[in-house]
N, C-alpha and C positions, 0 to 999 in steps of 0.2 A: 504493500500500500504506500503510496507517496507518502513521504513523512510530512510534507504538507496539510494533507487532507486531515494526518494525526494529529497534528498542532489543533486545527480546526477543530474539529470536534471534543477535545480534551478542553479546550475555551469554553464551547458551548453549553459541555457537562456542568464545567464549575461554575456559568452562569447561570444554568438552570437550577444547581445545586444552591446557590446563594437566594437568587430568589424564592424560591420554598421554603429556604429557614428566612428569610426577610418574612412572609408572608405569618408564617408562624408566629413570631417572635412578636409581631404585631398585632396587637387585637383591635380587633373592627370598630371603628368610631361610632358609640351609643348616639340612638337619634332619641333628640327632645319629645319630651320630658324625662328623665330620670328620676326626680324626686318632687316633693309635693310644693304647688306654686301658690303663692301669696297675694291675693289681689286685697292693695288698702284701699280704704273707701274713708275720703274726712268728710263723715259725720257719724252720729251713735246711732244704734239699730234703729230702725223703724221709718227713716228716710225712703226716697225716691233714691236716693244713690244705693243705698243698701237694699232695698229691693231687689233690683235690678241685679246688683252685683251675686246677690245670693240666687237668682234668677239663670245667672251665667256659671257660676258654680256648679251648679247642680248635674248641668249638661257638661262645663269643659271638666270635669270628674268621670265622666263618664266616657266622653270621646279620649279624651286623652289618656287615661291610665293610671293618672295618675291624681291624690287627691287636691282639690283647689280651694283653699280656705280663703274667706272674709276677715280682714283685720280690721275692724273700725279703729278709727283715732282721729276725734272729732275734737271742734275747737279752733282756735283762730282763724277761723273762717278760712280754712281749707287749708292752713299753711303748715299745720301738725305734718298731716298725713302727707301731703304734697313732700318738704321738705325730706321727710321721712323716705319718700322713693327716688328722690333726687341724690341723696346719701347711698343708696343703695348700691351692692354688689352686681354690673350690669352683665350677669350671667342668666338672664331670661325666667330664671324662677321671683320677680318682683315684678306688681304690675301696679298703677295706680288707674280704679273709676273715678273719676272726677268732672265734674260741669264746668260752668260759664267760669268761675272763682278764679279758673286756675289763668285765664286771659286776664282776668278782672285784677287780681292780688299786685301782678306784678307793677300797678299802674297806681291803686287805691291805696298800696304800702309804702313809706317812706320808704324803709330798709327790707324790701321781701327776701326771704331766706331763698330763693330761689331765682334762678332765669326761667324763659323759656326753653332755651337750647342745650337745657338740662335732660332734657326728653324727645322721646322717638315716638311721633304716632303710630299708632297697633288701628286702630277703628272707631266713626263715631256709631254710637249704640243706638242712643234715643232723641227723639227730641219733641216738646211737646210746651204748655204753657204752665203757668204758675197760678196762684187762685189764691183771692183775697176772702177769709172767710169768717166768721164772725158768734162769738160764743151767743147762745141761746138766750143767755140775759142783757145781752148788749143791748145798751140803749136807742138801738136806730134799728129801721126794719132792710135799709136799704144802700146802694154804695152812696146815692144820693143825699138822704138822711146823714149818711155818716158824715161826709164833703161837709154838709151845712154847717152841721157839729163843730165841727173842727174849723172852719174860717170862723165861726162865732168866739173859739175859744182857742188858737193855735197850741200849741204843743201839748194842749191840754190832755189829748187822747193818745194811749199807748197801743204799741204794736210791737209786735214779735215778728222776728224772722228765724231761719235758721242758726244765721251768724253772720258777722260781720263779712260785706262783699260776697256772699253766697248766692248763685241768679233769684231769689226771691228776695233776698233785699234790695236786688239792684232794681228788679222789676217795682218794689216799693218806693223808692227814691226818684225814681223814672216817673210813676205815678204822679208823687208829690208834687214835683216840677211841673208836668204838664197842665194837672187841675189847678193848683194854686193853693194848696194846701201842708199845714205843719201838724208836722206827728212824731210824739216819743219813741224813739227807737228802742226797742228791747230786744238781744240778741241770745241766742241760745245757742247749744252744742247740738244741732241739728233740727231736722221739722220737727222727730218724733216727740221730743219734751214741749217743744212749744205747743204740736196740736195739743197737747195731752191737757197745758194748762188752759188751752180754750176752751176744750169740754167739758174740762171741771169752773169754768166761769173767772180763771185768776187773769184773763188777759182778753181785753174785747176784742182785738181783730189782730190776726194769725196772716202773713203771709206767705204762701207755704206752694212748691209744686203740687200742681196736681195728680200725678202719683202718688206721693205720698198722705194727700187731704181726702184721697177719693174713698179709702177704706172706713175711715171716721163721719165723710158726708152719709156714705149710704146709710151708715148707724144711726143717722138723726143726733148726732152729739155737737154739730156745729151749721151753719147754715151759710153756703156762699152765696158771696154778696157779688162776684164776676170774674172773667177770666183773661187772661192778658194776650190771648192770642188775638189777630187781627179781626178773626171771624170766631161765629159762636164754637163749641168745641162738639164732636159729635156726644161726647158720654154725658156730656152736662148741656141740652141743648135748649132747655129752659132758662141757663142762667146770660146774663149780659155778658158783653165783654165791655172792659173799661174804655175802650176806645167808644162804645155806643153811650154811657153813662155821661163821661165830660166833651162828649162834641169834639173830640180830635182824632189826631191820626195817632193814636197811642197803639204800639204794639212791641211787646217781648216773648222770646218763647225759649224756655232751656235747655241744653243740652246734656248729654252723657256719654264720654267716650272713655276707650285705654289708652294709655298710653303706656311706656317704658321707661327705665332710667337712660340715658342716651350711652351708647356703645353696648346695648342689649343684642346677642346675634341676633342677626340678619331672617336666620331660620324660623326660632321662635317667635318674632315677630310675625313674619311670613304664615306662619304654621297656628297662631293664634288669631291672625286678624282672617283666615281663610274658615278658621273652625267655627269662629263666631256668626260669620257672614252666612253662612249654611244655616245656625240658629234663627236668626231674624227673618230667614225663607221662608219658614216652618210655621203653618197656620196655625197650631197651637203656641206657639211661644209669640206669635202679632198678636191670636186676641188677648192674650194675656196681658203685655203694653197696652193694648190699647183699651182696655177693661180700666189699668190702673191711669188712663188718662195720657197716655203721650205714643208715639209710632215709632217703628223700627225705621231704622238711616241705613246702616254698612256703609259700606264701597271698601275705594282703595285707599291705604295709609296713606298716600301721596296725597287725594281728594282732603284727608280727614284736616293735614299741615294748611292747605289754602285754607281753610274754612279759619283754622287757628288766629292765621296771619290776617284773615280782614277782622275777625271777630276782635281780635289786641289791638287793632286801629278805631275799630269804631268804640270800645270800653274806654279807652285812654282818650276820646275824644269827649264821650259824658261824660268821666270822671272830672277834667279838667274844666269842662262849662260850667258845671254845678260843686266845684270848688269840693269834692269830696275826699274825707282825708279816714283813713282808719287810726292811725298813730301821730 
């Protein structure tokens, strides 16, 4: 045999011999999820955010494999939790639900513990309106009544919101300005303590998403007075919206998306904003949303960042008209 041909193939053995123990030595790269993912929600149980998030739990536990808990850490009007995923380790097991706040903080906060560019959009979820509602023994029967109220005696009447810069106190503040009216702001660690004090009578009017006001309206424990979307809303289509109440073009409506800590892989991202998007398909999980007052969004991460970027221009433009300061 040519000693040639023996060089050759004496090569090719201990090429092929290397790459077999290469292959070996090497173990296959685990695809996402491997361990159990964290999705935080700032505000305390019983929210629109926490719905939702436990909404999505339930199912990405199931698609995925792996288990996916709810961390609530409510309080400074979004900036606990926010902050908290902005800190975080961006290995795909941290995820933050979070609405309007998270445009809103960076703008309403002197020093917010956060950028934006601290986060990667994953999907927006929901989006739907917020709902001005009013304890049983409130002195006014109506949003009108209450207006009158309050120019007769400005600051006089209290109100609760989630928390401070939360989309339902923005939608309150928004309000203000447009009717012409002054109101005490009372701020809580999310809807769910605030509806809870309406129902028990310790606070006349509640500003609160409509997901999370919808399960205490239908109980008859509080009574809304309108809804901030442009048009009436289907689930409440008895009730006004504030734009029909004060004769303008009043309108807000909330949102709820994921995001990530920024330099979260690519995959997970990828792999979570596709899992979800499948969810929101799913005519049982739309009536669901739309039961608790607001409608399924998706798209693509890309879609979710434009929406980000005018949403921070137009928040930082009312923040700034109406001289709003958190700190």
């Amino acid at each position: 045999m040519n000693s040639h041909v023996v060089v050759l193939r004496r090569a090719f053995l201990v090429s092929a011999l290397a790459a077999s123990i290469g292959t070996i030595a090497t173990p296959a790269r685990a695809e996402w999820p491997e361990k159990p993912i964290r999705i935080v929600v700032p505000s305390s149980p019983g929210g629109s955010a926490d719905a939702v998030a436990r909404m999505l739990s339930d199912r990405l536990s199931r698609a995925l494999g792996q288990p996916v808990i709810v961390d609530n850490k409510g309080g400074g009007g979004g900036n606990i939790a926010t902050e908290n995923v902005a800190r975080a380790t961006p290995d795909g097991y941290t995820f933050l639900l979070t609405g309007n706040n998270h445009t809103v903080n960076v703008s309403l906060f002197a020093k917010p513990p956060y950028k934006l560019d601290d986060f990667a959009p994953v999907v927006e979820v929901t989006r739907g309106p917020s709902v001005f509602v009013a304890a049983n023994n409130a002195p006014f029967k109506d949003l009108a009544e209450m207006m009158k109220q309050a120019k007769a005696s400005p600051g006089s009447i209290a109100y609760g919101s989630p928390g401070i810069g939360l989309p339902s106190h923005i939608a309150f503040e928004l309000f203000q300005r447009e009717s012409g009216t002054s109101f005490a702001h009372a701020p809580y660690k999310g809807s769910g303590p605030s509806l809870a004090d309406a129902a028990g009578g310790q606070i006349p009017i509640v500003s609160s998403t409509l997901a999370a006001a919808m399960p205490v309206i239908k109980a008859g424990k509080i009574k809304p007075l309108a809804v901030t979307s442009a048009e009436r809303w289907p689930s409440l289509p008895d009730v006004p919206t504030v734009a029909e109440v004060t004769r303008t073009s009043y309108s807000h409506l909330t949102w709820l998306g994921i995001f990530a800590p920024k330099g979260t892989p690519q995959p997970a991202i990828a792999k979570m904003n596709a899992t979800i998007n499948q969810f929101l398909k799913e005519p049982e999980f739309k009536a669901s949303l739309e039961t608790m007052g607001t409608n399924p969004v998706g798209g693509a991460s890309a879609s979710f960042q434009k929406m980000i970027d005018a949403e921070y221009l137009s928040s930082r433009a009312l923040i700034q008209s109406a001289k709003l300061r958190a700190d």
